[in-house]
Each structure stands twice: as structure tokens, then as C-alpha cells.
N, CA, C and O atoms as CSV, one atom per row, in Angstrom:
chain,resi,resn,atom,element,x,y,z
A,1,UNK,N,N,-2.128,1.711,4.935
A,1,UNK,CA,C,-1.237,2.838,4.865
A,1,UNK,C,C,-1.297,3.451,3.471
A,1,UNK,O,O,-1.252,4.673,3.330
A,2,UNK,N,N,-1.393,2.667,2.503
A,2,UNK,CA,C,-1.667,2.816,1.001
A,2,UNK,C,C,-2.501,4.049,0.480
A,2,UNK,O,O,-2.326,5.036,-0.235
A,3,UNK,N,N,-3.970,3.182,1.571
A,3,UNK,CA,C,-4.901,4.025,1.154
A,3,UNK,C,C,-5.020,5.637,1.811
A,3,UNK,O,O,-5.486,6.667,1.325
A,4,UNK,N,N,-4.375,5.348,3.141
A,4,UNK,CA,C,-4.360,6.860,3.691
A,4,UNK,C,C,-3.531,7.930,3.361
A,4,UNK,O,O,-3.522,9.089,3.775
A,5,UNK,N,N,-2.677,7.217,2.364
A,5,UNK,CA,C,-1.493,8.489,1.983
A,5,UNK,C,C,-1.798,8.837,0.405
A,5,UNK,O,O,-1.127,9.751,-0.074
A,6,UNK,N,N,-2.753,8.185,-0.436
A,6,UNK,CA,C,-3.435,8.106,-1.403
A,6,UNK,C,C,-5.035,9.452,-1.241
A,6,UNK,O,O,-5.442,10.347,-1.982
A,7,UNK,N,N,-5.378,9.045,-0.219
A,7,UNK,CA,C,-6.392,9.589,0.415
A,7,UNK,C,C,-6.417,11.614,1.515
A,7,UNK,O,O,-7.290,12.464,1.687
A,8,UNK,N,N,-5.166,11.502,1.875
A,8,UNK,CA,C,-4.422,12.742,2.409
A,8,UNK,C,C,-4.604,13.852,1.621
A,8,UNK,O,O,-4.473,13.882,0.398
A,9,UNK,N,N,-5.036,15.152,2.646
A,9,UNK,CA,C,-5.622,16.419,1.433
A,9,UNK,C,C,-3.482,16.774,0.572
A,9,UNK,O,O,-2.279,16.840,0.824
A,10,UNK,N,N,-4.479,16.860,-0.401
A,10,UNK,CA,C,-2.418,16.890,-1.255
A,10,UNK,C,C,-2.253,15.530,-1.909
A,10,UNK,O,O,-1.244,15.256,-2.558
A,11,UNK,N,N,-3.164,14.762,-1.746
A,11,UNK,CA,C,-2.888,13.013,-2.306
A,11,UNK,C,C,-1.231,12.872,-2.135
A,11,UNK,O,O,-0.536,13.829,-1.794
A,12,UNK,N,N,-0.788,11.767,-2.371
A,12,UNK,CA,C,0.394,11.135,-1.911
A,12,UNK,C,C,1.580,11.433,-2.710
A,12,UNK,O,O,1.879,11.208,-3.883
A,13,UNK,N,N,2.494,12.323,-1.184
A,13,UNK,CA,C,3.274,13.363,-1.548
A,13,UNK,C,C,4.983,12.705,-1.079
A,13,UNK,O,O,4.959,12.039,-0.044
A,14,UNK,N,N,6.121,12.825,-1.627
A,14,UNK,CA,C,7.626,12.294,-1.074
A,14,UNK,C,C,7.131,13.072,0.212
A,14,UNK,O,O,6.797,12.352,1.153
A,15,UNK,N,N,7.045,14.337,0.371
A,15,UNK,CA,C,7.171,15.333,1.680
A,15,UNK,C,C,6.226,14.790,2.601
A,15,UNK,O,O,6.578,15.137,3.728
A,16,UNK,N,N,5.129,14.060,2.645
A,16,UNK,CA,C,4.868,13.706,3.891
A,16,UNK,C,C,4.550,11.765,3.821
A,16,UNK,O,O,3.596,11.256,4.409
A,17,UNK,N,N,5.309,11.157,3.202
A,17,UNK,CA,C,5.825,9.729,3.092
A,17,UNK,C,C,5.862,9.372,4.548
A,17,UNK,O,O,4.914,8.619,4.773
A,18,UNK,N,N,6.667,9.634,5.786
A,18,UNK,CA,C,7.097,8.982,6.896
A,18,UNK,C,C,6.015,9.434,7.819
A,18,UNK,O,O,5.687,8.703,8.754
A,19,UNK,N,N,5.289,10.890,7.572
A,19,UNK,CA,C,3.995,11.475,8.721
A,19,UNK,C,C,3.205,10.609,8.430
A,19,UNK,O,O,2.473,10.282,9.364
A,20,UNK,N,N,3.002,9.928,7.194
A,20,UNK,CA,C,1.306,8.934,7.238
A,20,UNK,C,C,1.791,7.888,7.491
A,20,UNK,O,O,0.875,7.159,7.871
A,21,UNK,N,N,2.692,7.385,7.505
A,21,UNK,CA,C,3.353,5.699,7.547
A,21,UNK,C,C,3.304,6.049,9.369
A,21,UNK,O,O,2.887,5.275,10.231
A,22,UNK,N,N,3.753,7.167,9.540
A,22,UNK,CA,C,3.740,6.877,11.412
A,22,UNK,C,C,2.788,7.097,11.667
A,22,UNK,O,O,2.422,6.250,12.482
A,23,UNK,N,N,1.583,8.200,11.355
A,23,UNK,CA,C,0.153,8.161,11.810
A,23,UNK,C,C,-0.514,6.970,11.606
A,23,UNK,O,O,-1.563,6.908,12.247
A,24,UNK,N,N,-0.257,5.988,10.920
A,24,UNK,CA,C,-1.027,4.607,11.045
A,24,UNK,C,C,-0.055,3.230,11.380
A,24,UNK,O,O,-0.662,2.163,11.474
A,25,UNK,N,N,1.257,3.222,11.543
A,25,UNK,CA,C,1.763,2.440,12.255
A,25,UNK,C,C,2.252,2.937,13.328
A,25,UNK,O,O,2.957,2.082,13.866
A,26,UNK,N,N,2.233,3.741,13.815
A,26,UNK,CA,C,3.302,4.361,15.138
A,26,UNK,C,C,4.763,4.122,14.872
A,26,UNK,O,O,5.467,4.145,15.882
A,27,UNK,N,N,5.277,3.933,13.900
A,27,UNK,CA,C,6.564,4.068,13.610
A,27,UNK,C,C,7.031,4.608,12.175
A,27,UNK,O,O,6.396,4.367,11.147
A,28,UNK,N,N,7.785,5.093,12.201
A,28,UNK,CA,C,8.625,5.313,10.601
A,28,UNK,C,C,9.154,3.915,10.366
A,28,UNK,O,O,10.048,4.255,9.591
A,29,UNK,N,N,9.259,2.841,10.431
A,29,UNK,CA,C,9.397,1.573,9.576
A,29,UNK,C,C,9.875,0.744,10.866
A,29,UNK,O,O,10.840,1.088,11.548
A,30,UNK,N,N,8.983,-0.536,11.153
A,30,UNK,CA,C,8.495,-1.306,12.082
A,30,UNK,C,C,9.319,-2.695,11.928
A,30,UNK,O,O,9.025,-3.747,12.496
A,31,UNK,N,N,10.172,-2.534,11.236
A,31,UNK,CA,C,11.516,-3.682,10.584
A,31,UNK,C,C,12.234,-3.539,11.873
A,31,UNK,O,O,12.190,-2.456,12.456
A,32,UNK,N,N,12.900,-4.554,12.373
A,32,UNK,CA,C,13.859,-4.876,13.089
A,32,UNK,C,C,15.530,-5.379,12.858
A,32,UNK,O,O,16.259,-6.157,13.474
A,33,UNK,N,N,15.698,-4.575,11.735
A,33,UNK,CA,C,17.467,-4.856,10.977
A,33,UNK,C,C,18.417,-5.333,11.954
A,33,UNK,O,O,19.269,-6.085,11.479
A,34,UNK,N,N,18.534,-5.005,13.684
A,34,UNK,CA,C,19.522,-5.492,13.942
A,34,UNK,C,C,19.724,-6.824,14.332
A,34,UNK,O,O,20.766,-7.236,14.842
A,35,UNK,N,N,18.234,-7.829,13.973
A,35,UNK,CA,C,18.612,-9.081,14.057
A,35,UNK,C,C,19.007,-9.840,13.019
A,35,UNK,O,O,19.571,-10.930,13.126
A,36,UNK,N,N,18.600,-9.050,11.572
A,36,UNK,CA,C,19.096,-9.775,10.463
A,36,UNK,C,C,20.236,-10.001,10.185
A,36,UNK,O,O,20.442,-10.854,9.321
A,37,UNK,N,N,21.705,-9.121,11.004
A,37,UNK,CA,C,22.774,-9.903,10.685
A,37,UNK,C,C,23.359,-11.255,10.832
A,37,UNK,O,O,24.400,-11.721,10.370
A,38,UNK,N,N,22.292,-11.863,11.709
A,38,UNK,CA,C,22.633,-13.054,12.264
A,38,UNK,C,C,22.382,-14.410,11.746
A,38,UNK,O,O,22.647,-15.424,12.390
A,39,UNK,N,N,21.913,-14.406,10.678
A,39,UNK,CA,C,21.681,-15.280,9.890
A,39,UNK,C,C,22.766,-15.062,8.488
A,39,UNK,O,O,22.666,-15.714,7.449
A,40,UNK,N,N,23.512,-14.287,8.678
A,40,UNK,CA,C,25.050,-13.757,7.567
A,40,UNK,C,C,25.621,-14.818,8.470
A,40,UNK,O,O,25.729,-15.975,8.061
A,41,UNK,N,N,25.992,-14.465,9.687
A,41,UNK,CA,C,27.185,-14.880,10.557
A,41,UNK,C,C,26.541,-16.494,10.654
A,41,UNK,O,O,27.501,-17.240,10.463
A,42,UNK,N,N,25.733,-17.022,10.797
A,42,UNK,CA,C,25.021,-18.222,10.555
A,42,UNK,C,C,25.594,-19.030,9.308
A,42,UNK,O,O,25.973,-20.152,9.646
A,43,UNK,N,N,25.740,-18.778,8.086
A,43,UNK,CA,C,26.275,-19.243,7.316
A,43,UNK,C,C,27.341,-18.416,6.728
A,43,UNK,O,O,27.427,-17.966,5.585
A,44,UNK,N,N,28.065,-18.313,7.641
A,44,UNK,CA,C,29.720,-17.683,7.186
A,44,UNK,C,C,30.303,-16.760,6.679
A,44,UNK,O,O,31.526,-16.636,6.608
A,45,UNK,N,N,29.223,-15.788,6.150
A,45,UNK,CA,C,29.430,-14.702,5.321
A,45,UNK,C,C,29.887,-13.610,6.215
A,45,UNK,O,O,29.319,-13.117,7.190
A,46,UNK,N,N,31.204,-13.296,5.599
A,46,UNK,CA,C,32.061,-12.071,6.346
A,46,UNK,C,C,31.927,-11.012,5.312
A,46,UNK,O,O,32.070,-9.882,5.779
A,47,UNK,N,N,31.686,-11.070,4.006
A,47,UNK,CA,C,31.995,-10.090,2.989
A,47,UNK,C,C,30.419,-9.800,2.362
A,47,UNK,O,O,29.518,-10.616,2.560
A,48,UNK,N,N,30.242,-8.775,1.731
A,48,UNK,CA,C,29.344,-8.930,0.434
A,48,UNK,C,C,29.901,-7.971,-0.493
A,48,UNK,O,O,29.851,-6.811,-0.085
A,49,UNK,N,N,30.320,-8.112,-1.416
A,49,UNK,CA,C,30.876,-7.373,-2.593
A,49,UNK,C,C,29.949,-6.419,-3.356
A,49,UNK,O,O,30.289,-5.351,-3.866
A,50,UNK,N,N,28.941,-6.871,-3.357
A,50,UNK,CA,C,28.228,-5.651,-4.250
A,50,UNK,C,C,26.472,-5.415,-3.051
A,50,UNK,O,O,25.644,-6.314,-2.908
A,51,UNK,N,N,26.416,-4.633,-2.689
A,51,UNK,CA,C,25.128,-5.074,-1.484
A,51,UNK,C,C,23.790,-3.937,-2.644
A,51,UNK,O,O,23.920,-2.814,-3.130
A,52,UNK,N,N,22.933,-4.678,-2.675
A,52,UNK,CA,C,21.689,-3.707,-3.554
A,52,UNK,C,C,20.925,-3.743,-2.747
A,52,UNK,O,O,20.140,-4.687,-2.833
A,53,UNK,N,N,20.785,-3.020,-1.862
A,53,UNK,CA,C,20.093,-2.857,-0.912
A,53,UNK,C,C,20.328,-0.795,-0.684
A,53,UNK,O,O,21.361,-0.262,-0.279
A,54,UNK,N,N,19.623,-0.398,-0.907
A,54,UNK,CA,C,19.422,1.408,-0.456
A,54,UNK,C,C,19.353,1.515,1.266
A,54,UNK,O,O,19.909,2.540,1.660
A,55,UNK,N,N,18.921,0.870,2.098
A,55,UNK,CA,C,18.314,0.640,3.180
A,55,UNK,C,C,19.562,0.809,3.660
A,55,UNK,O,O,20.519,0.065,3.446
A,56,UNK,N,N,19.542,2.076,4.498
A,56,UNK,CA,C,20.369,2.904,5.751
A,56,UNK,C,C,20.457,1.442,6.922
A,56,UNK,O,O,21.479,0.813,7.195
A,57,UNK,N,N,19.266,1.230,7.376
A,57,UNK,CA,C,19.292,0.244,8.394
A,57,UNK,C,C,19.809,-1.038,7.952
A,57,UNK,O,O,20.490,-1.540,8.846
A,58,UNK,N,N,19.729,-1.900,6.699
A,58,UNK,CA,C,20.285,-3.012,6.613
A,58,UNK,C,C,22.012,-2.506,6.709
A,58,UNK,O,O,22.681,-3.112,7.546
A,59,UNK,N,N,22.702,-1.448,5.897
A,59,UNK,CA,C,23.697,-1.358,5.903
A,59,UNK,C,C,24.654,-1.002,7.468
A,59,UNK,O,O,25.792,-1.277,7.852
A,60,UNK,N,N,23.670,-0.378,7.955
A,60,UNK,CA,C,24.249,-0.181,9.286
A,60,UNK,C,C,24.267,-1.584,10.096
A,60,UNK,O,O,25.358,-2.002,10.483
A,61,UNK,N,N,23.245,-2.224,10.328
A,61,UNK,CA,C,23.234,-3.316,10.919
A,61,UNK,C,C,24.526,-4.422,10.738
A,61,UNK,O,O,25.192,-5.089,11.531
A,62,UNK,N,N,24.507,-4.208,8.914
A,62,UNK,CA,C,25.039,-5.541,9.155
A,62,UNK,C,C,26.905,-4.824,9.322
A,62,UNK,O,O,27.766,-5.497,9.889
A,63,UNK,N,N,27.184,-3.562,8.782
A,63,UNK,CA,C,28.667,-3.031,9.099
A,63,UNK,C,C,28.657,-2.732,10.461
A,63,UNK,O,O,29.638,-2.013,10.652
A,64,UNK,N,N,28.015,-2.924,11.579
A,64,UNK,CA,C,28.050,-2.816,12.976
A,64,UNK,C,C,27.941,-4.076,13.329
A,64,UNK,O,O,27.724,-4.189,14.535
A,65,UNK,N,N,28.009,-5.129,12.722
A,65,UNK,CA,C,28.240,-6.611,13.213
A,65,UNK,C,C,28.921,-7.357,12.483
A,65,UNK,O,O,28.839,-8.578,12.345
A,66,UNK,N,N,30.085,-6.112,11.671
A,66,UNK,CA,C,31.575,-6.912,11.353
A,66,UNK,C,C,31.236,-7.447,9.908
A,66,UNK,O,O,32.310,-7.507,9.310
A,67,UNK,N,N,30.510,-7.740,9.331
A,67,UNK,CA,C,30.114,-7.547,7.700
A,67,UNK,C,C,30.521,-6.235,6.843
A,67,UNK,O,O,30.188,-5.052,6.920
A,68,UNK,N,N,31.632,-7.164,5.756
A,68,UNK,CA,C,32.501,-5.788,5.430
A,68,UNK,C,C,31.681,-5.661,3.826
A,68,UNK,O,O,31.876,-6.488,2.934
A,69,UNK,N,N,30.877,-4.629,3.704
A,69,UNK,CA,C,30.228,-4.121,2.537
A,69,UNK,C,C,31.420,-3.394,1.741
A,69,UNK,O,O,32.094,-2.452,2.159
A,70,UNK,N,N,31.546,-4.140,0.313
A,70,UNK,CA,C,32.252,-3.511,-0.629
A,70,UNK,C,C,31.706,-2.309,-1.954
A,70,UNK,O,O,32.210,-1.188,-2.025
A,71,UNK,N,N,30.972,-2.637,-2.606
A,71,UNK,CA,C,30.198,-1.477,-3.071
A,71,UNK,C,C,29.020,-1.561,-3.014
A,71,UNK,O,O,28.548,-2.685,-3.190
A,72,UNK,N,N,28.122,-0.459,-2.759
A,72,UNK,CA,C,26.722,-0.432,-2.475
A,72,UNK,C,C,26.491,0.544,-3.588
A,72,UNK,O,O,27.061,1.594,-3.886
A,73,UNK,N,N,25.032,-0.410,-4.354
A,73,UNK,CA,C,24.157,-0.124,-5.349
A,73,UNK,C,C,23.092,0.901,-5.356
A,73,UNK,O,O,23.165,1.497,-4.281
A,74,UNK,N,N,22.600,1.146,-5.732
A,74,UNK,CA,C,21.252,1.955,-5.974
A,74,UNK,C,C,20.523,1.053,-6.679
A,74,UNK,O,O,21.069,0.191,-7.369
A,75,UNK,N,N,19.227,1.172,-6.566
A,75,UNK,CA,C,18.221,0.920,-8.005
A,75,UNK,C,C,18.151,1.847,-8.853
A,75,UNK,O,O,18.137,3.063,-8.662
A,76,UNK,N,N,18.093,1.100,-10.076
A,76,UNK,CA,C,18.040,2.556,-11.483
A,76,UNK,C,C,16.857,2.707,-11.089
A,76,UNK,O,O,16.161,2.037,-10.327
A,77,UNK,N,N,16.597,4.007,-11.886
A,77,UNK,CA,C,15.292,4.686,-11.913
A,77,UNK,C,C,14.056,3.818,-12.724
A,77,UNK,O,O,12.846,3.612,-12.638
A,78,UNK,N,N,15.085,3.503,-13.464
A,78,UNK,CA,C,13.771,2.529,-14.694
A,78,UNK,C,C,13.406,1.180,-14.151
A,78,UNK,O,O,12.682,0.335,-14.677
A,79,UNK,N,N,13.973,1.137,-13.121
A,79,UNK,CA,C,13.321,-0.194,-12.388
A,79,UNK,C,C,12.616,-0.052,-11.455
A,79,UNK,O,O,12.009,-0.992,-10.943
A,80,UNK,N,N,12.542,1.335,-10.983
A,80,UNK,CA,C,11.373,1.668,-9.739
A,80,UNK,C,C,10.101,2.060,-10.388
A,80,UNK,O,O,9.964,3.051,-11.106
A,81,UNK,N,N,9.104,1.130,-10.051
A,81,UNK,CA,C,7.493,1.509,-10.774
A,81,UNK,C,C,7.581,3.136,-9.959
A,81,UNK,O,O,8.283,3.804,-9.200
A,82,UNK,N,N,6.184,3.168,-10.835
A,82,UNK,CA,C,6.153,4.815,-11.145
A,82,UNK,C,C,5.604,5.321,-9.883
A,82,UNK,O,O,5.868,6.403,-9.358
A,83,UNK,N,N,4.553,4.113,-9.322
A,83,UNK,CA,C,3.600,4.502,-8.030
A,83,UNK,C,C,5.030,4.604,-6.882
A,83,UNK,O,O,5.177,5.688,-6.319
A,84,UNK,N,N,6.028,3.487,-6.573
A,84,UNK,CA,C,6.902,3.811,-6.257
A,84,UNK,C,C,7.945,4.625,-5.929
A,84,UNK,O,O,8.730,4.264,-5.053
A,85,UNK,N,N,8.148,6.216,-6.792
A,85,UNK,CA,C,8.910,7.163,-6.555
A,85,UNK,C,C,8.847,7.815,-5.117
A,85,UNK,O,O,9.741,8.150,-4.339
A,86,UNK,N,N,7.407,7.875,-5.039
A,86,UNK,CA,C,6.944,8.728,-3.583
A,86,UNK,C,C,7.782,8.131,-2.715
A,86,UNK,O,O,8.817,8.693,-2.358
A,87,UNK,N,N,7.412,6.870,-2.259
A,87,UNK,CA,C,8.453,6.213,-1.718
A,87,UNK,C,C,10.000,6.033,-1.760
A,87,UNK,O,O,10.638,5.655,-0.777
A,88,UNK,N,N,10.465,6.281,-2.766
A,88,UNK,CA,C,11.824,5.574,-2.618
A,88,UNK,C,C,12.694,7.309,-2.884
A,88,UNK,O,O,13.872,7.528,-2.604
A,89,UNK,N,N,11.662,8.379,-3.509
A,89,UNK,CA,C,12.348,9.744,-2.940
A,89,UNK,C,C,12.067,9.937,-1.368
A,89,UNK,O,O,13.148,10.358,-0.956
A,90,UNK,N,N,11.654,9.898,-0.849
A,90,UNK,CA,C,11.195,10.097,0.281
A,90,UNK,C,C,12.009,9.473,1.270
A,90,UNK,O,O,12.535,10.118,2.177
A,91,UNK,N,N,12.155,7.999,1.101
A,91,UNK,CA,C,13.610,7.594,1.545
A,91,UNK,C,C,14.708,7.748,1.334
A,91,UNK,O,O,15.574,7.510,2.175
A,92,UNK,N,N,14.945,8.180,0.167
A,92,UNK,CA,C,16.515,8.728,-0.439
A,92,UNK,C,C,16.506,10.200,0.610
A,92,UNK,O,O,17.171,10.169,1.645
A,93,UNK,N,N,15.864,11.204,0.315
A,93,UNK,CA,C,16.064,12.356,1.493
A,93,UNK,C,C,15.870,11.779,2.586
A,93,UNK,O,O,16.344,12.694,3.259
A,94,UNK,N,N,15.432,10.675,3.701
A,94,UNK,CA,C,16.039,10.245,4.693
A,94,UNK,C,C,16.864,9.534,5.595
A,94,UNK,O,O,16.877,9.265,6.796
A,95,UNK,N,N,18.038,9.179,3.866
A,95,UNK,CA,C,18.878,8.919,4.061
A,95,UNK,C,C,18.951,7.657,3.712
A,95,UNK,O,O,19.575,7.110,4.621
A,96,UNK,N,N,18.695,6.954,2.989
A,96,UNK,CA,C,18.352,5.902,1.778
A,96,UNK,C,C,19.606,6.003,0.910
A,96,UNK,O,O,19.695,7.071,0.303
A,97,UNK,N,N,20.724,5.009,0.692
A,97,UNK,CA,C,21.483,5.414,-0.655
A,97,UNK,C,C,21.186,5.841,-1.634
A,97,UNK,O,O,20.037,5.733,-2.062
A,98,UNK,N,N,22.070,6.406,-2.226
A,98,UNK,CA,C,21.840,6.894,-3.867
A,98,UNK,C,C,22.915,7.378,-4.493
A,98,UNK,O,O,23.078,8.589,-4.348
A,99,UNK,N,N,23.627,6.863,-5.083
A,99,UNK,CA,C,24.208,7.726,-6.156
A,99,UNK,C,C,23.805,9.224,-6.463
A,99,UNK,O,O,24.502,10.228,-6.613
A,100,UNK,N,N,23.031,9.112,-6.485
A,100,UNK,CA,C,22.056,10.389,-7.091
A,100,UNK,C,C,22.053,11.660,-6.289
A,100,UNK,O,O,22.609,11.318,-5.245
A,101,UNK,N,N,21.763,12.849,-6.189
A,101,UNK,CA,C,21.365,13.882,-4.792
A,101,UNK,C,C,19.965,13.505,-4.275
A,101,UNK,O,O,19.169,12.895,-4.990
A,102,UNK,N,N,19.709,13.850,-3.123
A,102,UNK,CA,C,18.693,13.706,-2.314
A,102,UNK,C,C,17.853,14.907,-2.905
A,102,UNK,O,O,18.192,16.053,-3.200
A,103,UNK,N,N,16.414,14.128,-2.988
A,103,UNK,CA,C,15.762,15.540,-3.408
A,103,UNK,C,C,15.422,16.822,-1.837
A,103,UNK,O,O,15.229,16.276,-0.751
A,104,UNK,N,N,15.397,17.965,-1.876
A,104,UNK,CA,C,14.982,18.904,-0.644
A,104,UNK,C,C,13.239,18.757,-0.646
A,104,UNK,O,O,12.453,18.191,-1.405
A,105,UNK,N,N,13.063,19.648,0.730
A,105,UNK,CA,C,11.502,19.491,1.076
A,105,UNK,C,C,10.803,19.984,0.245
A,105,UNK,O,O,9.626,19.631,0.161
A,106,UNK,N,N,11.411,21.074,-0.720
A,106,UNK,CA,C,10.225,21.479,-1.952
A,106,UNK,C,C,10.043,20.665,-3.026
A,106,UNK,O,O,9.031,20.889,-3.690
A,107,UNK,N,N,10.772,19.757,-3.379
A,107,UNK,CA,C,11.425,19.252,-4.531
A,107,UNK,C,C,9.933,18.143,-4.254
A,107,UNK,O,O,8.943,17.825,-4.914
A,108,UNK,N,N,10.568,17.784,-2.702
A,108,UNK,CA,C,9.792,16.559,-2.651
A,108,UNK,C,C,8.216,16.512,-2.322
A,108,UNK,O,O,7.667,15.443,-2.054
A,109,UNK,N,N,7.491,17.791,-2.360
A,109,UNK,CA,C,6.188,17.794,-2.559
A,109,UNK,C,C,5.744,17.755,-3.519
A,109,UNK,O,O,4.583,17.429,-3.767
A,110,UNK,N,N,7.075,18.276,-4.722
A,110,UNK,CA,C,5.967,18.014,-6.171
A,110,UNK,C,C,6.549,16.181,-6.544
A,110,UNK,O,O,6.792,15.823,-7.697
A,111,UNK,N,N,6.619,15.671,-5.886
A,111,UNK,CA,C,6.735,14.418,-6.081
A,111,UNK,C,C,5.383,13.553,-5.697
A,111,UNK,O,O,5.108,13.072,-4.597
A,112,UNK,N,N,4.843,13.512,-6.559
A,112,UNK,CA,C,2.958,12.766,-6.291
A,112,UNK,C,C,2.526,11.546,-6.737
A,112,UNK,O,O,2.498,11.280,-7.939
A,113,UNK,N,N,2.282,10.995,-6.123
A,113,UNK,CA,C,1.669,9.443,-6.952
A,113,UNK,C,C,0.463,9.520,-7.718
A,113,UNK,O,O,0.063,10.607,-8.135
A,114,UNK,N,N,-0.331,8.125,-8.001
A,114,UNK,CA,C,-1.578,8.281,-8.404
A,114,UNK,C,C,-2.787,9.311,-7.835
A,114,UNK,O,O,-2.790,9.426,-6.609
A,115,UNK,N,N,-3.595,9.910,-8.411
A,115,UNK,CA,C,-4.469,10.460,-7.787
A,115,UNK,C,C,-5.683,9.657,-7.284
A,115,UNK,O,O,-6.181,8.921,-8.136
A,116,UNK,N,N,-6.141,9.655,-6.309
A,116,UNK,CA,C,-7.317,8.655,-5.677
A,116,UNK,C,C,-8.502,9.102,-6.113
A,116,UNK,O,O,-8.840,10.285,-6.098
A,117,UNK,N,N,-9.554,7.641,-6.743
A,117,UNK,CA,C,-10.183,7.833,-7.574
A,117,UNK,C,C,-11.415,6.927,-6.954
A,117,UNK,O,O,-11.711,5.781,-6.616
A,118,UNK,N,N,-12.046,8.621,-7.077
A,118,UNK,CA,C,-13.807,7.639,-5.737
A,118,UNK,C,C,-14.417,7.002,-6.879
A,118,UNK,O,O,-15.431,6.320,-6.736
């Protein structure tokens, strides 16, 4: 998937992050969150106080199976590698936490990773 969104005329753009991840997996993200609450309820955990997790689907999962999330984190910016942004803007506009604003569809084409290097 790496290489095909590296490889894409435009090299690897936030704005088309989820079209190449589904043109080579058939899904926008192939995770199955609603079984992971069950290993919370497995060892007793009713609460999590601070959850660092951005992930729409972990948070839904586990507050739809009675896990009461108290504040939810972001990652700083200075901790997301650089090749990383594409990704984690790309999920923030689809609904990814953030503190932050979501970047829009123009914003997020000038968002580019490495350039691919024959």
C-alpha cells in the first residue's frame, strides 16, 4: 500500500490517503474494533481516564460497550514522523480526533510525503 500511494501520479497526497488504501485492500481500514472491547470487560475495566488513541472506531466501540472514556488525547505534532502526516491528516478530516481543525480537500492535497525515488 506504501508503495502505491508513494508511486500515484501526484505522489502521496492527505486527499487521496483512503482511495489507494481501498484500491489495494478493498477497504478503508480492515481492523475489526468491535471485538476489541472485550478484552476491557475481560479484565474489569469500566473507565479509562485519559484514552490516546485518535481512532473514531476504537472510541466508538469501546463507548458503545459501556466503557466510559474521560478525556481523549491527540498526538502532538512533534511526535508524528514526518512521512506520517499524510496519514494522520487524512484521518483527522475523516474524522480521527484532534484538538486541532480538520484540514479541507484543498488543504489536504498540498499535504505530500516523500517523493518516490527510481
Amino acid at each position: 500500500m506504501y508503495n502505491a500511494r508513494k508511486r500515484q501520479e501526484g505522489g502521496d497526497t492527505a486527499a487521496k490517503y483512503f482511495e489507494r488504501t481501498e484500491c489495494v485492500a478493498g477497504v478503508q481500514d480492515a481492523r475489526f474494533q468491535e471485538l476489541m472491547p472485550d478484552i476491557f470487560h475481560w479484565l474489569g475495566i469500566t473507565r479509562i481516564d485519559r484514552f490516546a488513541s485518535m481512532s473514531d472506531m476504537k472510541y466508538n466501540a469501546l463507548s458503545s460497550q459501556g466503557i466510559e472514556i474521560g478525556e481523549r488525547l491527540d498526538i502532538p505534532d512533534e511526535l508524528i514522523p514526518d512521512d506520517a502526516h499524510v496519514e494522520m491528516e487524512a484521518k483527522k478530516a475523516a474524522g480521527y480526533f484532534t484538538n486541532a481543525e480538520a484540514k479541507d480537500e484543498i488543504e489536504l492535497r498540498t499535504i505530500k510525503g516523500r517523493n518516490f525515488v527510481k
